[in-house]
Structures are given as C-alpha cells and as structure tokens.
N, C-alpha and C positions, 0 to 999 in steps of 0.2 A: 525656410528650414535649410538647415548647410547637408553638405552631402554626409558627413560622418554624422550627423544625426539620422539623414532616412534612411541608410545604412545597418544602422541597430534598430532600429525600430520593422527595415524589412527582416532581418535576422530574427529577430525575437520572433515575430509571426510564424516564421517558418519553423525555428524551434518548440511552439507551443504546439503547431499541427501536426507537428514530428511526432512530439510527445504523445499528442492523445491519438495518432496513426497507431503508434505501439504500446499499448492498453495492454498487460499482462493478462494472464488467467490464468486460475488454478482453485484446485477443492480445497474445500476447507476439511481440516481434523478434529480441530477443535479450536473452541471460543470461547474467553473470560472477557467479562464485562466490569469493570470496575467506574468511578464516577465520571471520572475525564475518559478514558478508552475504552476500547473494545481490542485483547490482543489476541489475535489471529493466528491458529499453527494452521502451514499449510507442508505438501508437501511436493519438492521438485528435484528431478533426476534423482530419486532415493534418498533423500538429504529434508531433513525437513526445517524449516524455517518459518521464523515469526514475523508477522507485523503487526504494526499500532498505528490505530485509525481513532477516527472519532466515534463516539458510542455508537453501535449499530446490533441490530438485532441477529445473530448468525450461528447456525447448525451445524454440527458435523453432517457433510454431502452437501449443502450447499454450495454451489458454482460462484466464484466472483471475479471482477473483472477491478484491475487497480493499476496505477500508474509508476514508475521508480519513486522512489522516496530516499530518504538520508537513512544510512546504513550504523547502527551503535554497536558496538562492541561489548559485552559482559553487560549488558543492562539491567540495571537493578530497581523492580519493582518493588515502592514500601508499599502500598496496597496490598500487592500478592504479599509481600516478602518472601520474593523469589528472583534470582539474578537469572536472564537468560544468554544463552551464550552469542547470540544477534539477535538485533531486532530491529526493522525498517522504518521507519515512523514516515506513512503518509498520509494524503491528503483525505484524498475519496477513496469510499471502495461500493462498488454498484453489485449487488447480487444479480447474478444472470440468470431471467429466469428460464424454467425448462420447456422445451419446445412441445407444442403439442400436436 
C-alpha cells in the first residue's frame, strides 16, 4: 500500500473516533413519526431545533445521544405537510437511558 493511501485510511480512523468521541446530547420536546422518519424537536441554548433519523420510538423527556448529520434548510415535509425552518438528517440516535 503507498503512503498517500495509509495516510487516508489513518485519517478516516481518527475522524470516525473523533466523531463518535463527540456524541451530542439533548431532550427531546417532541416526536413525529411518519413511515421513513422519526422527526425530533429538541432544544439547545434556547433555540430549538429539529432532527430526522430513522423510525425510532421517542417521548417528550426523553434523553438522546446523536452524532452531526447534514444540516437542510426550509424543509419540506409531504407526509407532515409542514416545511420546517432546519432540519439535521442523521444517522443513529440512541435514547440514554436514566441512571438509577
């Protein structure tokens, strides 16, 4: 293997461990589930914001834990028929559960 290949391939590694080192978290407010998504309001520094994940079960108070994703601008759900004004589309989102 040449050097500008084990190069990118140590790269990526370190960028995947990066990624899942910095594992967001935040409450949920609310969850709609439609066939393909589950979209997620949360809320962060007074500002609230949406994501879209893959179907998943989730409650207002529930804790989750999720990774960056791709950020859309005025999104427009035909299921809802409803445009949100962001929305993150990613991958996994892991419900934290609560310590006992």
């Amino acid at each position: 293997m040449n050097l500008a290949a084990r190069l990118f391939c140590g790269l990526s590694l370190i960028a995947a461990s990066l990624s899942a080192a910095f594992a967001e978290e935040a409450q949920v407010v609310s969850a709609v589930s439609t066939l393909s998504y589950t979209f997620i309001e949360i809320e962060r520094d007074g500002k609230t914001m949406w994501l879209a994940a893959d179907v998943i079960p989730l409650k207002p108070g529930d804790r989750i834990s999720f990774e960056e994703g791709i950020l859309m601008m005025n999104f427009r759900s035909s299921d809802l028929e409803r445009t949100f004004p962001n929305m993150t589309f990613i991958e996994k989102v892991k419900v934290i559960e609560p310590k006992q």
